[in-house]
Residue, then its C-alpha position, 0 to 999 in steps of 0.5 A: x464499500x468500508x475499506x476494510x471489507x475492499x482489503x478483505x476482498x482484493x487480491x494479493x499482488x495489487x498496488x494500494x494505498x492504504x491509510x490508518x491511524x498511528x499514535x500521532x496522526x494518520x500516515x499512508x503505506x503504498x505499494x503491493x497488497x501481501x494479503x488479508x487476515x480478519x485482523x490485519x494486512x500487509x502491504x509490501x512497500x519500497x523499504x518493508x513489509x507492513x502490517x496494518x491492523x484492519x481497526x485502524x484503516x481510514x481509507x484503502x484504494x487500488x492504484x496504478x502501477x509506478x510510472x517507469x524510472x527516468x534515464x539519469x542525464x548521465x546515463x542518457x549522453x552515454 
């Protein structure tokens, strides 16, 4: 499946990974899927929201969700 079509047909809410294309290269955005219009989606990351036109998506995949946070050694001899 094209992943622009797995975009389309993912539900809001899920995690992926979405790669595309920028003026200098390809880079990635991770986090939750927001939602899908024909020409765009956007990806709720850690610092923002992004919106990634569809023409520009080289590949697009669910991923699991984030392993849990580590205890800072500080927090764990308290």
């Amino acid at each position: 499946m094209p992943p622009q079509q797995f975009l389309l047909n993912a539900e809001p809410g899920i995690r992926v990974v979405v790669r595309y294309r920028i003026e200098d290269g390809l880079t990635d955005a991770l986090g939750y899927l927001v939602g899908t219009t024909e020409g765009a989606c956007t990806v709720r990351t850690r610092t923002s929201d992004v919106d990634i036109p569809l023409a520009m998506v080289i590949a697009a995949k669910e991923v699991p969700p984030p392993p849990p946070r580590r205890q800072s050694v500080r927090a764990a001899s308290d």
